[in-house]
C-alpha positions, 0 to 999 in steps of 0.5 A: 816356261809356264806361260809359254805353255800356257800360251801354246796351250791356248792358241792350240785351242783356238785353232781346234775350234776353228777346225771345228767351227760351226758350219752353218752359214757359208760361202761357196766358191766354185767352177762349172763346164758342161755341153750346151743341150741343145747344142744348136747356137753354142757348144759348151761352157765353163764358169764361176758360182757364187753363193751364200749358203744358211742351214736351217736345220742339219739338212735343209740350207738355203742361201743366194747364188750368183756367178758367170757361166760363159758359153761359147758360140758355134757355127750351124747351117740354118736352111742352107745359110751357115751363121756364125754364132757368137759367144754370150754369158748367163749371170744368174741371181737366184736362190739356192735351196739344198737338201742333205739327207746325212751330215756327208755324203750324196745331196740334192738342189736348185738355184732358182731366180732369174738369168741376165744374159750379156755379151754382144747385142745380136746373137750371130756375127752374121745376122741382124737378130737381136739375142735375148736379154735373159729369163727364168733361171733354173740350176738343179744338181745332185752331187756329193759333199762333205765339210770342204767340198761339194762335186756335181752334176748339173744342169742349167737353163736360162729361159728365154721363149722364142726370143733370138731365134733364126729360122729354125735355129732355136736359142739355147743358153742351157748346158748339162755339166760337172761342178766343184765347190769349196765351202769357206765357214763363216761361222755361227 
């Protein structure tokens, strides 16, 4: 009987320390949609963040981040021709920098690096022009956190210059949206 008390003693021990584990490298496993802006070659988009996260101090983390955001074409009329836009997706690698002024509640970041863009070669069904291959990637958001989750409103663009423009149809691989992501602690 004391050794079974003994034993649920401990592994009760185990698993309030895990509960209270340290919380400064993490991955964070998350969902994004918004609306394209703007919204000229796609509509909006929906995707999947990745990232891995260190806290430097209790305030400042800094990490890598990667994904999938899928964005979904749209059909506009370009000096009187409609064009039939394809979908793309972004694939970010960038680095994730975030402040949290207290230990829960309101937090301000980016993810910065560079954004491959993928899906068909051309960026209509109907036009012979060839879509970007990606550019400057930038994320910034300002969200909410507490030990599990973090809620968000972001932004996020994917630079391409004039690249995959038809007529005066710019190429736009930019959305304004909402995120949601769990923390998952790795520990020390």
């Amino acid at each position: 009987m004391k050794k079974t008390i003994l034993a649920l003693g401990l592994m009760s021990a185990g698993l309030v320390s895990a509960q209270n584990a340290d919380m400064r490298n993490m991955i964070k496993v998350g969902v994004n949609g918004g609306l394209a802006v703007p919204a000229e070659n796609a509509g909006g988009n929906l995707g999947l963040d990745v990232s891995y996260q260190n806290l430097v101090t209790p305030g400042f983390g800094l990490g890598i981040a990667t994904g999938y955001s899928h964005f979904f074409g749209k059909s506009n009329t370009v000096n009187g021709v409609n064009i039939d836009n394809n979908d793309f997706g972004v694939v970010p690698v960038a680095a994730l920098i975030r402040v949290y002024p207290k230990q829960y509640g309101f937090y301000l970041g980016t993810d910065l690096g560079y954004g491959f863009i993928v899906g068909d070669s051309k960026v209509a069904a109907n036009n012979t022009t060839d879509r970007p291959d990606g550019g400057f990637y930038i994320k910034p958001e300002i969200g909410y956190h507490n030990e599990d989750w973090n809620f968000s409103l972001q932004y996020q663009k994917t630079f391409t210059g004039s690249k995959g423009e038809i007529g005066d149809q710019k190429y736009n691989a930019g959305a304004i949206g909402v995120g949601v992501g769990y923390n998952i602690p790795l520990g020390k």
